[in-house]
N, C-alpha and C positions, 0 to 999 in steps of 0.2 A: 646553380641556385640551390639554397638548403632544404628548401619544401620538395624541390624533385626528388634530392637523393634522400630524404626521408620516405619520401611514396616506393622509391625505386624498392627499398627495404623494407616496408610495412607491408606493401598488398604479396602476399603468398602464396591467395586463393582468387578465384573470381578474375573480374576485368573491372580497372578504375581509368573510365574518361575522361579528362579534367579538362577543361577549359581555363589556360588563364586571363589575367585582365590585357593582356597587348592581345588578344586573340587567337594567340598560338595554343594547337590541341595537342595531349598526351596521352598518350595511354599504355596505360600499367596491367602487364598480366604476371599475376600470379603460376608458379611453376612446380606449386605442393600440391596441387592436385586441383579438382576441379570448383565452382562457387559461383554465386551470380555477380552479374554485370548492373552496373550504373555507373551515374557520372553526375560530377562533381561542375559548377559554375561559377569562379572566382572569380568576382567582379570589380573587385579595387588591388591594391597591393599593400593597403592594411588588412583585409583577411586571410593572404597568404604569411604574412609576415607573423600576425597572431597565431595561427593556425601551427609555423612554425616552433612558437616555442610554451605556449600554454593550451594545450588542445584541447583539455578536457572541459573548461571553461569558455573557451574561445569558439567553437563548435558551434554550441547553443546558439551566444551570443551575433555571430555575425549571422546565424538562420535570422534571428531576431532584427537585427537590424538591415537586412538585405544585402550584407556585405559577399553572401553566397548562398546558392539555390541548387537543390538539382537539375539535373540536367539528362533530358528524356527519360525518368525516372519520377518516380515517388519520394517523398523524403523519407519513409519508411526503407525504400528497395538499397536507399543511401547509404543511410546508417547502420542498416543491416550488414550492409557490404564491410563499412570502418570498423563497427565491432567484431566482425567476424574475423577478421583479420589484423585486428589490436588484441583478440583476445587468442587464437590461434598460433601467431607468428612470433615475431619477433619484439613487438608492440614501437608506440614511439618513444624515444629517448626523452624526449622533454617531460610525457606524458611519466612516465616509469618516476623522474626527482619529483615532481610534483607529487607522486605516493607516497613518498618518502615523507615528504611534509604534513602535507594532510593526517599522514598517520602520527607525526611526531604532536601535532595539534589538535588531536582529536578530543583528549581527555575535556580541556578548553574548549571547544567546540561545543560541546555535550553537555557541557554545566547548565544543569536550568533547573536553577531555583524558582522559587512560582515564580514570583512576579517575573523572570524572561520567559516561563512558560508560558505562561497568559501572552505577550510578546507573539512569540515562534507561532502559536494556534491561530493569534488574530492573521498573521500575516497571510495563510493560505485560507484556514475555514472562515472568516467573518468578512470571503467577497460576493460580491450581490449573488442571494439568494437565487437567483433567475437560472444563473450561468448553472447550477449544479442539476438543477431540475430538464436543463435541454441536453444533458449525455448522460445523467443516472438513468437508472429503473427508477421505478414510481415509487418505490419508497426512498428513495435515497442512499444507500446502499452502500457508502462510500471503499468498500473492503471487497478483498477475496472472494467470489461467488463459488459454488458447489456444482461443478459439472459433471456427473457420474457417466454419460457418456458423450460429452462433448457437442450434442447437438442440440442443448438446451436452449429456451430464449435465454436474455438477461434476466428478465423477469423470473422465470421458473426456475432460474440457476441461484438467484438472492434467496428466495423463497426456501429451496432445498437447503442453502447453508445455514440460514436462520433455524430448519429445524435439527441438521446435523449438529448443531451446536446445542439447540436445547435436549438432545438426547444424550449428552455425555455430561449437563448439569442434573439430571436424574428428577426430573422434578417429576415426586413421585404423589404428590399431593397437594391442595390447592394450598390458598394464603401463603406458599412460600416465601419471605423476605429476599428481594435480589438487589443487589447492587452492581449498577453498570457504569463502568469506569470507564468515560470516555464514548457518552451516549450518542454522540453525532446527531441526525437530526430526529433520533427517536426510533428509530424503527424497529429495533431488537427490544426493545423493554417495553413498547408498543405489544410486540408480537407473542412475549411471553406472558405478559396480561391477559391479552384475549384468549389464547390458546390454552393456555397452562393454567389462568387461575393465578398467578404470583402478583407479590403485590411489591413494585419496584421502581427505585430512587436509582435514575440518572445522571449521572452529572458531565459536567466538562467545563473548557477554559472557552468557547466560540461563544460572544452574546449574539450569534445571528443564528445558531443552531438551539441554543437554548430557547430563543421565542419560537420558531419553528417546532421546537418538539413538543413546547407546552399550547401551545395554539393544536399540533395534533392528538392531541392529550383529551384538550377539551370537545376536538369534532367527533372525536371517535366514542364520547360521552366516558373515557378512562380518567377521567382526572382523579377518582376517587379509589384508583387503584396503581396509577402511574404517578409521581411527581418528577423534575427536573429539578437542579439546582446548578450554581454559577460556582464548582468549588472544584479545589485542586485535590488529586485524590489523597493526600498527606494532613489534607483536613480531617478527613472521614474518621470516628471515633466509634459508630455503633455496630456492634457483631449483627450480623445477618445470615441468611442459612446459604443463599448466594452469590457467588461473584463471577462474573462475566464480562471481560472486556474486549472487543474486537478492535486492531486495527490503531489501538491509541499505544502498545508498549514502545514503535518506532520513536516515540516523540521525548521518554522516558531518560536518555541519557548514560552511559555505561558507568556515570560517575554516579548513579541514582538507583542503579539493579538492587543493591541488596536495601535498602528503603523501601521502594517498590514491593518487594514479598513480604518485609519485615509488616509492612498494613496489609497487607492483602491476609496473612494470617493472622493482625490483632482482629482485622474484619471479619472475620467467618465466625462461626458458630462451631463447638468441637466435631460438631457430624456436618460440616459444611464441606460445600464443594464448590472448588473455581473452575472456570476456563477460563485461560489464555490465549488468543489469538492473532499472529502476528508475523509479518514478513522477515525472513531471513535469507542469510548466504549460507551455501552448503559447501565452501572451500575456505572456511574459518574464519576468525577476525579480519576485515580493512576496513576501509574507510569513505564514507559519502563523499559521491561526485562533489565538484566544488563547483559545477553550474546548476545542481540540483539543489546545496544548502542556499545558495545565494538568491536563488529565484523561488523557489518550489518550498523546501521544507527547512529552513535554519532552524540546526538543534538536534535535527534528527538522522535514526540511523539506523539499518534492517542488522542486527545481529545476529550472528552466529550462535548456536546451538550450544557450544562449548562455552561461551562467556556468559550463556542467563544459566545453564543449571548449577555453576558453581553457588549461584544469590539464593538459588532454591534450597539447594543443600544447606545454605549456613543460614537459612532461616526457619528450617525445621520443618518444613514441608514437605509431603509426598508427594512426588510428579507421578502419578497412579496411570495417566495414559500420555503417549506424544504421538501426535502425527503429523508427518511432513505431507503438505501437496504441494505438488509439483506442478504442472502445468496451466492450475486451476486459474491464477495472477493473470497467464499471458494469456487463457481465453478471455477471459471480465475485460480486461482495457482491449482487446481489438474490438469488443463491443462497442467501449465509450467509444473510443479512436470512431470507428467508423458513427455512430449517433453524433459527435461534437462536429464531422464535416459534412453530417447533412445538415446541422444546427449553424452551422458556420455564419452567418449572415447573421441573424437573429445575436448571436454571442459576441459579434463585432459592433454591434449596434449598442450594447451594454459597453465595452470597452473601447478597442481600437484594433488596426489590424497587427502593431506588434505584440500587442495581449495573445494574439491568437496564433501565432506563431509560437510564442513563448509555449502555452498552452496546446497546441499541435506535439511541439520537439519533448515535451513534459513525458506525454503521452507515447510517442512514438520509444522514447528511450525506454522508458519504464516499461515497455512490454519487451521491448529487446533483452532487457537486464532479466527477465524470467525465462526468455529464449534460449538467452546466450553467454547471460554473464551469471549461473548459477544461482540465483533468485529465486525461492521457493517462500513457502506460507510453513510457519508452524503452527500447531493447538498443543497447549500443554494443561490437562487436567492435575487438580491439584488440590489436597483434603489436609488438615492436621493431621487425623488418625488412618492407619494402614487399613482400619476394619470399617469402617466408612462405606465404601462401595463391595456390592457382589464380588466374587472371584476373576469371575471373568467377562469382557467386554460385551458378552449376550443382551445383557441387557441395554444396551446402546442402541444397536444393529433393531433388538426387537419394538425399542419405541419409537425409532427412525420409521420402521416401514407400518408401525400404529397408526402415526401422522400420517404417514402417504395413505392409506386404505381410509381412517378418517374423511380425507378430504376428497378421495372420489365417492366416498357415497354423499356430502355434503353437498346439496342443494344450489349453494354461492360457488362453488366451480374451486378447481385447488388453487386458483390465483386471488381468491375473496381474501383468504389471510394477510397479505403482504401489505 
């Protein structure tokens, strides 16, 4: 059978128990050293047969359709197992041409002009409101959180990176002008209003984050210092002393990098300053899974390091700070992961249970992909002029722990900001 002697060759590490559909068991032990065990439950001989020559798609799909399940495991302990062991060994052959295409396709892939932008956003952010509010933190949070030692809540860890980020936009004074490209449902341009005194224009392509954020606009009594707008950031004409985007560069396009800075610094003002914040790979350009564009994010794609600063450089910007985090991704989603399956019930009642399987394996991948497949967060701060910011990063670190001493003597407790 070709899916045996694909396993016989793939697993290197660990122990893989399969189960196939006539009820005959296998099991595959890895012989490079040591890994964990689970098993595998192939319930038809269409998701062996799939499985056999389109994995990376095929995977997802038959979790999704119950064509296969774990077996005395987690779907977590699963997939940890195949990645570990697709990215360690030998990988699958079928898996390997399919790279080859994906990458020959990617430029195509990535083309989004607005109106497919608008497109690609509705398809993940404008689904019911409900679902995002039973596995975020209470602001909504949809990005990277800030775990400085790893035992944060969710909450305290949104909280810390909302002000680690406004401490490298330097906002050294009130009424600053910000623009936040890519506002999701508010909660960073919320947060530098209240906190900071700024006075800041969100926008995005989701009409169910846009009433969202302008309905938190108005409870929070900010309307008169927050507004939201329905625009693609390629609209945007007016210089600002701000720019700040988390989380939206993924969706950007590698055919669109150098448009992207090319506004971002007609946007700024000469003594302005941006942050960038955004998922990458730390083993260079490839290319999005093809069960993640299809299901999760069509269009999008966590780039490499080496393909945005080439757009920065020829747009005449100064990348004045970069920071890679690392692990911060795979703490934030085992949070959701684990909040979405105590929510699980509730989330199915909004959809169905393949929704939530889809939305399970979404999850479970994408924290594997910062465990195991090289997946980090980038921050790239960014000014026209070299003389823009102090000498040195001091003044980061000192307005970081400003905000933290602030909020412990602040009455409303450190989680009232969020």
């Amino acid at each position: 059978m070709l899916f045996d002697r694909i396993l016989t060759r793939l697993i290197t590490r660990g122990t893989l128990t399969v189960r196939y559909p006539d009820g005959h068991i296998r099991e595959y032990r890895g012989t490079a050293g040591p890994g964990p065990a689970a098993g595998l439950d192939l319930r038809d001989k269409r998701a062996v047969r799939r499985l056999s020559t389109n994995p990376g798609l095929a995977f997802g799909e038959e979790y999704m359709r119950g064509g296969l399940a774990p077996l005395n495991c987690t779907l977590f302990e699963l997939t940890d197992l195949m990645v570990l062991n697709m990215m360690e060994g030998a990988g699958h052959p079928a898996e390997k041409l399919m790279e080859w295409v994906r990458w020959g396709r990617r430029r195509f892939d990535q083309l989004n002009p607005a109106g497919r932008s608008r497109r690609n956003v509705a398809h993940h952010y404008d689904l019911n409101g409900r679902l995002y509010a039973l596995f975020l933190d209470r602001d909504r949070q949809y990005s990277c959180a800030w775990f400085p030692t790893g035992e944060e809540t969710l909450e305290e860890a949104q909280l810390l990176k909302k002000r680690h980020i406004a401490s490298k936009l330097k906002l050294d004074r009130p009424d600053l002008e910000v623009l936040d490209i890519g506002c999701g449902w508010g909660g960073m341009a919320l947060h530098l209003a209240r906190e900071h005194g700024a006075r800041v224009t969100g926008i995005t392509l989701s009409t169910e984050q846009l009433e969202t954020a302008r309905a938190r606009a108005a409870e929070a009594g900010l309307s008169d210092r927050v507004r939201f707008e329905l625009m693609d950031y390629r609209d945007w004409k007016h210089p600002v002393d701000r720019i700040v985007s988390v989380g939206m560069f993924e969706h950007v396009g590698i055919d669109h990098y150098r448009t992207f800075f090319r506004t971002v610094k007609g946007a700024l003002k000469e003594d302005g300053v941006a942050l960038i914040h955004a998922i990458g790979r730390a083993d260079g350009p490839g290319s999005t899974n093809a069960w993640i564009t299809k299901y999760i994010f069509p269009g999008g794609y966590s780039p490499a390091l080496s393909e945005v600063l080439p757009a920065v450089e020829r747009s005449g910007l100064w990348a004045t700070d970069i920071e890679v985090l690392r692990l911060h991704y795979a703490h934030t989603i085992a949070h959701w992961r684990r909040r979405f399956a105590a929510n699980r019930d509730a989330i199915q009642s909004l959809y169905d249970e393949r929704f939530c399987r889809m939305f399970e394996f979404y999850l479970v991948g994408s924290e594997l992909a910062f465990r195991r497949m090289g997946h980090m967060n980038w921050q790239i701060q960014l000014t026209r002029s070299m003389e823009t910011l102090p000498l040195t990063r001091d003044y980061m670190v000192d307005a970081e722990r400003g905000m933290a001493a602030e909020a412990r003597h602040d009455a409303r407790g450190p989680l009232a900001t969020g």
